[in-house]
Each structure stands twice: as structure tokens, then as C-alpha cells.
C-alpha positions as CSV (number, residue, x, y, z in Angstrom):
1,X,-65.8,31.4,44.5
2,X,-65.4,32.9,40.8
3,X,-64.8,36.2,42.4
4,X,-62.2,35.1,44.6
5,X,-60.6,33.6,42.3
6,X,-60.9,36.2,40.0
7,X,-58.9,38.7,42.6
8,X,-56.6,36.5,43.8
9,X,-55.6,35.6,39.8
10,X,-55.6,39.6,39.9
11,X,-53.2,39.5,43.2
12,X,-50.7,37.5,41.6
13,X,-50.0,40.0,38.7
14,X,-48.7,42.2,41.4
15,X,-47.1,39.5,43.3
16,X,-45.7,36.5,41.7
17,X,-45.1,34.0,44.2
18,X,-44.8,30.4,43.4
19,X,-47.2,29.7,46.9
20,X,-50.0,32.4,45.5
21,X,-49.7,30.6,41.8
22,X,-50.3,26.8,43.3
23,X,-53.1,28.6,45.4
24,X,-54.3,30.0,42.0
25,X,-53.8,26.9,40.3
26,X,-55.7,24.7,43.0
27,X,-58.3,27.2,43.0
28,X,-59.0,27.0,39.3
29,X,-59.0,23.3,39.0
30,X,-61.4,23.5,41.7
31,X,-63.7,25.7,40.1
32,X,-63.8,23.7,36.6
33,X,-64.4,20.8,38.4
34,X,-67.2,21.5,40.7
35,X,-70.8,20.9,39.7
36,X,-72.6,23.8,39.0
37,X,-75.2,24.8,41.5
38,X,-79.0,23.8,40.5
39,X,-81.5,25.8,38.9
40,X,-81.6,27.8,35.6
41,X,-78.3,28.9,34.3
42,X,-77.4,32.1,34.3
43,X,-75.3,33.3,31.7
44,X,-73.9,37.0,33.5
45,X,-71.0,38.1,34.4
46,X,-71.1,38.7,38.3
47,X,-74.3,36.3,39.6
48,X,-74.0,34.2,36.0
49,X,-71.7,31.4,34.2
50,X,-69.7,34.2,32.7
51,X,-68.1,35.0,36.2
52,X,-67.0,31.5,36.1
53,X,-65.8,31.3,32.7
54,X,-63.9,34.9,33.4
55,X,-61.6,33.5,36.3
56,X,-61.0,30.4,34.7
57,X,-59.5,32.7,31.7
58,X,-57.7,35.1,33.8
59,X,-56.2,31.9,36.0
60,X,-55.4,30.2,32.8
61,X,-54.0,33.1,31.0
62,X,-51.5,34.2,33.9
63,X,-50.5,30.4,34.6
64,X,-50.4,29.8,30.9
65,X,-52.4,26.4,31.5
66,X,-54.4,25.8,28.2
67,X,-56.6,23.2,29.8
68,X,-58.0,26.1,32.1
69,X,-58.9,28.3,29.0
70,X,-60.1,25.6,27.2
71,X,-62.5,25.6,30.3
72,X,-63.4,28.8,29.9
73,X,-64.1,28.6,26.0
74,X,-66.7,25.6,27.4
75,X,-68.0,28.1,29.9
76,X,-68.7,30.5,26.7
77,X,-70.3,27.8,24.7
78,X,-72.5,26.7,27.6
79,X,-73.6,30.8,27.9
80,X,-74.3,30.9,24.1
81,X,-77.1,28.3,24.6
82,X,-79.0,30.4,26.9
83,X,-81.6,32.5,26.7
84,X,-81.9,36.1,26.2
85,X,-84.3,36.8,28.7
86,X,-82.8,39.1,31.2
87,X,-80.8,42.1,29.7
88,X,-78.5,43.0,32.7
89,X,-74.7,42.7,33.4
90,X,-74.9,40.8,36.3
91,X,-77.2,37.7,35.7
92,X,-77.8,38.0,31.4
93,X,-77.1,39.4,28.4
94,X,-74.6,42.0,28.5
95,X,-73.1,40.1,31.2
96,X,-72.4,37.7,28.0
97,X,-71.6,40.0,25.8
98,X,-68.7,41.5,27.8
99,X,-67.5,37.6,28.3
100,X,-68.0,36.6,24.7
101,X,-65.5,40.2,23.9
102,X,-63.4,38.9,26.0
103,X,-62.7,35.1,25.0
104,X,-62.7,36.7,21.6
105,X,-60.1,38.7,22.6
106,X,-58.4,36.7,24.4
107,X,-58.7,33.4,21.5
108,X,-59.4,35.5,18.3
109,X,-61.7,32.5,17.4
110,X,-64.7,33.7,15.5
111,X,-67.8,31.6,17.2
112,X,-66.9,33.9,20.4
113,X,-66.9,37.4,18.4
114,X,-70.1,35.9,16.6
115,X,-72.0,34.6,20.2
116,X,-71.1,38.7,21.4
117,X,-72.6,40.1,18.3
118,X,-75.6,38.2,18.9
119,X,-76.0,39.3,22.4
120,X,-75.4,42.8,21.3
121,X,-77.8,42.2,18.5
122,X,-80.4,40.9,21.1
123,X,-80.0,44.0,23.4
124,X,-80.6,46.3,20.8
125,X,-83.6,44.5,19.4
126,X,-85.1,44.3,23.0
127,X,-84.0,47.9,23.8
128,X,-87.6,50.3,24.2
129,X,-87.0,54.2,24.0
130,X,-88.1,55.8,27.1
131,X,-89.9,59.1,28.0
132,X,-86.7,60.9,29.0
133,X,-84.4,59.8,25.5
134,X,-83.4,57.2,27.7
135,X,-83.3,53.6,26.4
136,X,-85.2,50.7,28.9
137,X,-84.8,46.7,28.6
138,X,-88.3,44.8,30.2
139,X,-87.5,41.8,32.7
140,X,-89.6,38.7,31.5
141,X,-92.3,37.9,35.1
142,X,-90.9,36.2,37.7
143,X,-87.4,37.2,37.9
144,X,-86.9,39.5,40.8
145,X,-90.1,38.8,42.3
146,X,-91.8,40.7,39.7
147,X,-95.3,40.2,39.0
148,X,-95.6,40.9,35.2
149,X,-92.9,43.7,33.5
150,X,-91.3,46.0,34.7
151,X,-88.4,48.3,32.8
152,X,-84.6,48.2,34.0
153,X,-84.5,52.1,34.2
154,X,-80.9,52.3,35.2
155,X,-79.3,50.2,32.5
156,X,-78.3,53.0,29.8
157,X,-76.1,54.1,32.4
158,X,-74.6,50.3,33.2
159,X,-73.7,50.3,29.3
160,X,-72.2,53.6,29.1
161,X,-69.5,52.6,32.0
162,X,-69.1,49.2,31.6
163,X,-69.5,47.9,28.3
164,X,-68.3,51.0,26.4
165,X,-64.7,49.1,25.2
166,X,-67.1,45.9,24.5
167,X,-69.5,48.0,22.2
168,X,-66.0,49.6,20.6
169,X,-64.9,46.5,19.9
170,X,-67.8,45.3,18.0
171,X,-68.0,48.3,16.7
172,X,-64.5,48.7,14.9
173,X,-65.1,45.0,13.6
174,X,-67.5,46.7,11.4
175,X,-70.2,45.0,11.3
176,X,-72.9,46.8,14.1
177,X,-73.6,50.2,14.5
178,X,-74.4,50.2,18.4
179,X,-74.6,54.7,17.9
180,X,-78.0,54.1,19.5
181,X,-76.7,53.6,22.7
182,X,-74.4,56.0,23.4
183,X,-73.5,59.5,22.0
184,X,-70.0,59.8,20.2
């Protein structure tokens, strides 16, 4: 449903009608108060809590309804408690990181520029150099089906083209020098 939602919020910046804003609007209340499917939580952005927390923003920003992205800021502080055990965009961490950039952006409140520099942090300091030059992140056993480890070979190339203005942001604050991920 977050990705739905997510499109249609995306549909009404090219369309403005009041009938797709109250479908926006019903959608969102919907999706902050429905009870979150069981099992672990996932903090990513497109399988994870982060994809939640990202169309409640987006609906709340373009509706200007505070209650929505005080929902999402919820959704951020709920994904800050999690784990760092999968590395990927989809289900963990730099799924997390690119919704921590952008409640930071999108609040300027510090706790979400701090919970993305942690991630960040985290991905570095699981990060293993590779054969090639390449840089690998392990999977703890069980996720996937896996039996044991295995590496994510293709995730140097997920950072480079999605999380390159996350990393820049981070960056430019000054404070992390991400240089081993990508080549300037």
C-alpha cells in the first residue's frame, strides 16, 4: 500500500484535483492507522518501515497535514531501533539511511541526521573489500534462505545510483568521509 500511495501522492503534483487530494488524504490516514503486518520489522525503504514512513511524508508534505509527518517522524524513530543486520536498500540499512536523509531534510531536526549517520556509520564498518576493488556487505543466516553467509556482490553499484545525494549530504555536513565508497 506504501507504494501506491507513494505514486499516487506523486500523481497529484501533476494533477491537483481536490477528488485525487481526499483520495490521497484517505489513503494516508489509512496507512498510519493500520497495524503493521507481523513478524520482524524491517527497517528498508521498498519491503521495510521506511516505505511507510516515506509516503506518509510525501502525503503529508503535499497536503500540508502535520499529523501525517508527525507519523512519519514515528516511522523514523521506530526504524532507528532496529537492527543493523541486513545492509540492502530494500529491506535494511541503506534503506534507512536514505529515509533518515530524507526526514532530516525534510524536518532539519538533528535525531534524524544523527539516526542516518549511524546507518552510514554501520555500512561502512560492515563493508569487506572484495577481490575485484569492489566493496561486499555479508547477510546474517537465515535471511533469503541462506544457510550461513553469503556476500551482497551487487551492492557497490546500488550505492553508487541510489544513495549518491544521501552520501553527499552527509558528506557536506562534515562530519563522515564516505570517499571509500565511491570515487570523486
Amino acid at each position: 500500500m506504501a507504494g501506491v500511495l507513494l505514486t499516487l501522492a506523486e500523481f497529484v503534483t501533476q494533477q491537483n484535483t481536490s477528488s485525487l487530494r481526499s483520495t490521497l488524504r484517505d489513503g494516508a490516514y489509512w496507512l498510519m492507522q493500520s497495524e503493521r503486518l507481523g513478524g520482524p520489522i524491517l527497517p528498508g525503504l521498498y519491503s521495510g518501515e521506511a516505505g511507510v514512513g516515506i509516503a506518509l511524508l510525501r502525503a503529508g508534505q503535499l497536503l500540508e497535514d502535520q499529523v501525517l509527518i508527525s507519523a512519519a517522524e514515528k516511522q523514523g524513530q521506530l526504524i532507528a531501533t532496529c537492527p543493523y543486520d541486513l545492509p540492502d536498500l530494500m529491506h535494511g540499512t541503506a534503506g534507512r539511511l536514505k529515509y533518515h536523509i530524507w526526514l532530516w531534510q525534510a524536518t532539519a531536526r538533528s535525531y534524524h541526521l544523527q539516526a542516518a549517520l549511524q546507518a552510514g556509520c554501520t555500512l561502512l564498518e560492515q563493508a569487506e573489500d572484495i577481490e575485484d576493488g569492489g566493496m561486499g556487505w555479508k547477510i546474517s543466516a537465515g535471511y533469503y534462505g541462506a544457510a550461513g553467509r553469503m556476500y551482497i556482490w551487487g551492492m557497490l553499484m546500488e550505492w553508487r545510483a541510489l544513495l549518491m545525494p544521501c552520501l553527499t549530504s552527509i558528506k557536506q555536513v562534515g562530519r563522515l568521509d564516505f570517499s571509500k565508497l565511491y570515487n570523486e
